[in-house]
C-alpha positions in Angstrom: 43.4 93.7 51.5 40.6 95.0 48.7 42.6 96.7 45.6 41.3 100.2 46.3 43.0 100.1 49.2 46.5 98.8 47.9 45.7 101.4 45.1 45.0 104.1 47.3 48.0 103.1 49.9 50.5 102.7 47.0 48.9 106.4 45.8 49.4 108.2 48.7 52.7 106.3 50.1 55.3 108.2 52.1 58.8 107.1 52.8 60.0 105.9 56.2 62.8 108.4 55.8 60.4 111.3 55.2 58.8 111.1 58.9 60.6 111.9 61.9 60.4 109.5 65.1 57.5 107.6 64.3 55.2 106.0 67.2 53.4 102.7 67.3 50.1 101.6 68.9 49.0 98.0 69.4 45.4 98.6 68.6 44.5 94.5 69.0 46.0 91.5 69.8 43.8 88.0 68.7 45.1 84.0 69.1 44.4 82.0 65.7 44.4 78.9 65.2 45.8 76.4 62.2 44.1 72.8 61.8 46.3 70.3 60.5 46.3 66.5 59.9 48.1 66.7 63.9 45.6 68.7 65.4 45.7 72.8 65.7 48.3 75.1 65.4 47.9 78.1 67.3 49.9 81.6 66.8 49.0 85.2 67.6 48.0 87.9 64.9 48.3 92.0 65.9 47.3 94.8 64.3 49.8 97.9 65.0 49.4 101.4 64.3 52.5 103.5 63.1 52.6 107.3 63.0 54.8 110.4 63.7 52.0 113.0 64.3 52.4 115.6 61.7 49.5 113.5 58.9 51.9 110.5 58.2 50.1 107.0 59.7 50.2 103.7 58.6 48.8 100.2 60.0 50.3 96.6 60.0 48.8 93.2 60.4 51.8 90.9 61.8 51.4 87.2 62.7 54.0 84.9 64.6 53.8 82.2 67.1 54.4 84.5 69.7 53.2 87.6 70.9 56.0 89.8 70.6 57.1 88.7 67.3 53.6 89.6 65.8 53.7 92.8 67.4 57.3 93.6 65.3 56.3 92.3 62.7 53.1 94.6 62.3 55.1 97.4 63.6 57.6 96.8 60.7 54.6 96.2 58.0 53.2 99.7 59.4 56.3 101.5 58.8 56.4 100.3 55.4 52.8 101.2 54.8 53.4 104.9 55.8 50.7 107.0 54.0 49.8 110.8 53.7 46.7 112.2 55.6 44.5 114.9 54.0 44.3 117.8 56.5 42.5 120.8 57.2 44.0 122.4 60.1 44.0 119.8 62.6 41.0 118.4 61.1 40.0 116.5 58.3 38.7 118.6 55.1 35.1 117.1 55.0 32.7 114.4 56.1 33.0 110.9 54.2 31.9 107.6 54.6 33.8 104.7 54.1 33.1 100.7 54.0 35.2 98.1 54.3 33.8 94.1 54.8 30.6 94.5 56.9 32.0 98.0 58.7 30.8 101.0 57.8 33.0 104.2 59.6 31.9 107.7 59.2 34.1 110.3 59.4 33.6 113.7 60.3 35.6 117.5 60.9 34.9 119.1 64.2 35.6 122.5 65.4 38.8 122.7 67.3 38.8 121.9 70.7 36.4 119.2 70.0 38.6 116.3 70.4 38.7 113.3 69.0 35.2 111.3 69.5 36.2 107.5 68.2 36.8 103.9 69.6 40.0 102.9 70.7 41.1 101.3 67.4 39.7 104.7 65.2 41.5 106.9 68.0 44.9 105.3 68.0 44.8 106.4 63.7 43.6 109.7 64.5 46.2 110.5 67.4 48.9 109.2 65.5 48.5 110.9 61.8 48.0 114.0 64.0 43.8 115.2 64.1 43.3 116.6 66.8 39.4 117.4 66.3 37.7 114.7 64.5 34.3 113.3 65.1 33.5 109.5 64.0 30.7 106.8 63.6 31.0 103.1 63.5 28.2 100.8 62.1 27.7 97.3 61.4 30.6 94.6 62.3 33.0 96.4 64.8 36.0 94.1 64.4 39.5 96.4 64.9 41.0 95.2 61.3 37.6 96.3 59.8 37.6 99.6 61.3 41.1 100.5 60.8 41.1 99.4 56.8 37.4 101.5 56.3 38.8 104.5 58.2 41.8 104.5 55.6 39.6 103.7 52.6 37.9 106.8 53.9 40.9 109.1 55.1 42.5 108.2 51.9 39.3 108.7 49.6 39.3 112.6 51.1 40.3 115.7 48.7 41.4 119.0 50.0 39.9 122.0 49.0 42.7 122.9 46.7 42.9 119.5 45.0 39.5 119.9 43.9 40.3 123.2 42.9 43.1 121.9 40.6 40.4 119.5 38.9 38.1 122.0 38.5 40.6 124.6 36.7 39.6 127.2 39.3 42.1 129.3 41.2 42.5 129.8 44.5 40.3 132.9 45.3 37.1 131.2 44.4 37.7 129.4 47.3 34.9 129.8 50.0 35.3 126.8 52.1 34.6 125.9 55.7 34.6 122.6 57.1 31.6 122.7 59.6 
């Protein structure tokens, strides 16, 4: 994982305790393989998606010789990894773009009762931290562990209106802000 995202994961971390009944997604399940002096040792790696809905999410990389055991493994490491989402409504306060390896993810706030427009990987974050109108781009590589760690760089990179307010030293009623 690149440091900004530690940074920004360690920045924005929630406790397990804080969230109420959290729910997982297996967004991608992949055999690997080992080579050794014997020949190849094979194991499964899955990427799981933890959230409870209400802007908590977090995602989990878990690796075991079996399946199951890599899926509760990543489950566990996504609990761990619980992180607070920047909302505006039930929408994100304002277009970013975010790169992570060879991905690039764009990120976008809808009007409501847009939906979510994603892949399945980029939907399963956005159902699960709780958007409910959200409207995204992928370019470049489109591998799932790509996409999910460039669509937190980018969810975690976002500011809400007030925030910037706060850096600013402005107050509240200067406020003029829509999101689309």
């Amino acid at each position: 994982m690149k440091p900004a995202l530690k940074r920004l994961i360690y920045d924005y971390h929630v406790e397990r305790s804080e969230c109420a009944d959290l729910e997982e997604r297996t967004v991608m399940i992949k055999r690997v393989a080992k080579v050794v002096k014997g020949g190849r040792r094979f194991g499964f790696t899955a990427l799981v998606i933890a959230g409870d809905g209400q802007g908590h999410v977090g995602f989990g990389l878990g690796h075991a010789v079996e399946v199951p055991a890599a899926i509760k493994k990543g489950a566990e490491l996504a609990k761990r990894q619980l992180v607070k989402i920047p909302m505006h409504g039930t929408t994100v306060p304002h277009e970013i773009w975010a790169k992570h390896g060879a991905t690039k993810v764009m990120i976008k706030p809808a009007k409501p009762g847009t939906g979510i427009i994603a892949n399945a990987a980029l939907r399963a974050i956005a159902e699960l931290a709780g958007i409910k109108d959200i409207r995204t781009k992928c370019l470049g590589a489109r591998s799932a562990q790509n996409m999910v760690r460039a669509m937190f760089l980018g969810l975690l990179s976002m500011e809400t209106p007030q925030s910037v307010l706060e850096k600013r030293g402005l107050t509240e009623d200067k406020l003029d802000y829509k999101p689309f």
